[in-house]
N, C-alpha and C positions, 0 to 999 in steps of 0.2 A: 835338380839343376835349376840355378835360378834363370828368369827370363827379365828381358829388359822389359822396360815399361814405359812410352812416350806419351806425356801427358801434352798435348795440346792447350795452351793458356786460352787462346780465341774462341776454342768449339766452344765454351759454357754461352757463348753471345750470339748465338746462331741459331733463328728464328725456323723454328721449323711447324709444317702445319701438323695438327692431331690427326690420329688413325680413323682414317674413312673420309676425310676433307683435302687431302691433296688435292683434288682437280675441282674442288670448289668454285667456277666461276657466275658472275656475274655483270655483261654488256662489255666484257672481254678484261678485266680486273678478277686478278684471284682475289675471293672474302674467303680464303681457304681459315678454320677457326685456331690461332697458333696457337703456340707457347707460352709467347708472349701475352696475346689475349688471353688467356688462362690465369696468368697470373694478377693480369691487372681486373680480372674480376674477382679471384681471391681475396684482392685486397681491397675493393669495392664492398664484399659481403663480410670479411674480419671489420672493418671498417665500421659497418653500419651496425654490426651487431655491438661492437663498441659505443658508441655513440648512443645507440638503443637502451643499451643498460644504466646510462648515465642520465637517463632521462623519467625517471622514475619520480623525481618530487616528493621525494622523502623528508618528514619535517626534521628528521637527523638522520643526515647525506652519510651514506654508506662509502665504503672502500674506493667501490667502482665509480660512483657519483662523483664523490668528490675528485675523483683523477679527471674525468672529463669537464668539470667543473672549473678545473685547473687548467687545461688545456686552452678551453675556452676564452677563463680570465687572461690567459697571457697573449693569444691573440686581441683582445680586445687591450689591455694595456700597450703592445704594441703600436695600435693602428692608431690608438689614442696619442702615442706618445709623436707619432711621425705624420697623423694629418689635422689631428684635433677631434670635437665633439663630431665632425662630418663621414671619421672612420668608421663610425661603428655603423655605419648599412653595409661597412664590407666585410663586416665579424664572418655572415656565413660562408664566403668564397673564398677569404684568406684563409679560415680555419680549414674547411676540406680541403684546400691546397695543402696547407703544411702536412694534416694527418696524411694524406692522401700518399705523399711523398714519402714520409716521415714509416710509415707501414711498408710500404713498396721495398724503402732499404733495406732495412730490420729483416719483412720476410725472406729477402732473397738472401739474407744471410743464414740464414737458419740451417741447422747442418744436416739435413734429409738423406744426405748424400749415403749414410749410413746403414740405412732403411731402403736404401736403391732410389730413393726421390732425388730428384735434381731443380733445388728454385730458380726461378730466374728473374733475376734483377732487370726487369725492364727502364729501369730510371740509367740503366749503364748503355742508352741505345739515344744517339742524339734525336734522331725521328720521334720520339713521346717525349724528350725532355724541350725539345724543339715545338711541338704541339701545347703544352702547359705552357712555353714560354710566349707563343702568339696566341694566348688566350686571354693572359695577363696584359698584354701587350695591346690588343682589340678593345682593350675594357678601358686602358688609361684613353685609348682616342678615344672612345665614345661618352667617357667622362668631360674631358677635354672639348671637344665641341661641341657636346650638348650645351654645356655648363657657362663654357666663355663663345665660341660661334666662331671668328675667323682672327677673334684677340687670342685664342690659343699661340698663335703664332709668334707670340711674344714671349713665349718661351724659351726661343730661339735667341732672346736679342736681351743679353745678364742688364739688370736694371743698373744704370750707369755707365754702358757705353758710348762713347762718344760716336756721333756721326758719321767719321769720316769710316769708323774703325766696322761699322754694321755689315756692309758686305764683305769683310773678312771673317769678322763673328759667327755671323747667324750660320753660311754651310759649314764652318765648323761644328757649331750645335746642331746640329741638322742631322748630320754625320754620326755625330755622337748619342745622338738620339736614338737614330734608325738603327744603330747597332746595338743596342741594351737588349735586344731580346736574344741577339746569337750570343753575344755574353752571358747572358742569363743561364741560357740551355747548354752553353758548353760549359760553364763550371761547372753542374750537376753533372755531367753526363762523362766528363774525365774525371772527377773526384771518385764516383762512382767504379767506374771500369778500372783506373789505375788500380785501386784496393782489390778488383778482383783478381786481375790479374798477377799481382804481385801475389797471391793465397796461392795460385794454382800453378807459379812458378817453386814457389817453397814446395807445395805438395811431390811434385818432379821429383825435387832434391831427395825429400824423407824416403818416396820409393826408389828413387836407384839409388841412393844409401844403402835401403834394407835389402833390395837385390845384389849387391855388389858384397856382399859379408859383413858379418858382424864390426870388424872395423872399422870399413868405411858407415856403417851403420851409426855408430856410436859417437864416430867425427863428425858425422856429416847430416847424417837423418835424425840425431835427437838437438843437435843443435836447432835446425831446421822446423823442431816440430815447436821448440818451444819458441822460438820466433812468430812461426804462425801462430800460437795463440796469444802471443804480445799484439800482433796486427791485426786478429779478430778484435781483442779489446776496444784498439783504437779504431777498427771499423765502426762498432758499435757508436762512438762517440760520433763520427765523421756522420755517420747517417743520419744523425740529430742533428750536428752544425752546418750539413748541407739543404733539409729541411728548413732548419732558420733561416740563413742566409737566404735563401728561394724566397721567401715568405717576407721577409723583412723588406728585400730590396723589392719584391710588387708592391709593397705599403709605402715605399719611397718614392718610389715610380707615380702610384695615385694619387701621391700629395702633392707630387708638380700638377698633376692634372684639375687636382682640385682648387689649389693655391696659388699656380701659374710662378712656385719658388725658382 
């Protein structure tokens, strides 16, 4: 006799702590060690062993070399192309931001599931895509006022405004300023979770298809299955165009800062 199956879409986003740190506290803050942190160490240590292997200075750059090698040039082309010769001191924090992300997606898609693992997509959590985005975010101000001092503020005021028109301008810039980081963080962080969510609604389908009889099976669960692996595909892609976009618009961002555009 078949049995129904309720897949819950939300539980894959549900931070729970590891076995023995439940009651974890510290000065009245659970540091209980999650899931979450579990994974964004994962891909701290995939990461660096990455990078590790690419760094070998080979007088003919291997496989590995040259992929990070690649990686590299394209942030540095980047930061070159959107701040000029003054991007490249921020090669190394735009670059482990894009990997950083760029890992994060990828791994949490990986299908473990099958094996009993369950990844988790931390970048689908606005709380860390919110943290990377007032990181970015900290770094254009302290570019910004180091660099220009209280004329940063001229940022605020599109060269060629008249006069009259500055105190309607500038809180508009203002406004639109202070809000690039919750922009920032919420596209990563819905791009991210819609994709997941839409997986683990299809998954629903394919099991009460196969619990419901071979017919509704065959209507219902193989249409379903090969949908979801049309969407994993294009996950794939999303997780790389949501990395760039991240990455791109901090190097936009730090060329106001640097260039006062």
């Amino acid at each position: 006799m078949a049995h129904s199956a309720k897949v819950d879409p939300m539980h894959q986003f549900t931070i729970e702590p590891l076995a023995g740190t439940e009651n974890w506290e510290l000065a009245g803050f659970n540091i209980a060690f999650t899931n979450s942190a579990l994974w964004m160490l994962i891909t701290v240590v995939v990461l660096a062993i990455f990078v590790a292997g690419g760094m070998r200075r080979q007088v003919v750059p291997g496989r590995w070399q040259m992929m990070v090698e690649s990686f590299t040039g394209f942030i540095d082309d980047m930061l070159e192309a959107n701040i000029g010769k003054a991007g490249r001191k921020y090669v190394p924090y735009v670059f482990s931001l894009f990997m950083f992300i760029l890992f994060a997606n990828l791994l949490g898609l990986l299908p473990l599931g099958v094996i009993g693992l369950h990844p988790f997509t931390f970048t689908s959590h606005f709380t860390v895509t919110g943290i990377l985005a007032v990181i970015s975010f900290s770094i254009v101000l302290l570019v910004g006022f180091f660099k220009h001092g209280f004329h940063f503020f001229s940022l605020f005021v599109p060269h060629g405004t008249p006069w009259p028109m500055v105190p309607i301008i500038a809180p508009i810039e203002l406004i639109s300023f202070m809000v690039r980081p919750f922009s920032l963080a919420l596209r990563l962080f819905v791009a991210m979770m819609a994709g997941h969510v839409l997986l683990e609604v299809l998954s629903s389908f394919v099991i009460s298809g196969g619990n419901a009889g071979p017919l509704y099976g065959i209507a219902i669960g193989i249409p379903s299955m090969v949908l979801m692996i049309a969407i994993c595909a294009l996950e794939l892609l999303v997780a790389g165009i949501q990395a760039y976009v991240f990455a791109l618009l901090t190097s936009l961002y730090i060329n106001d800062a640097e260039n006062l555009h």
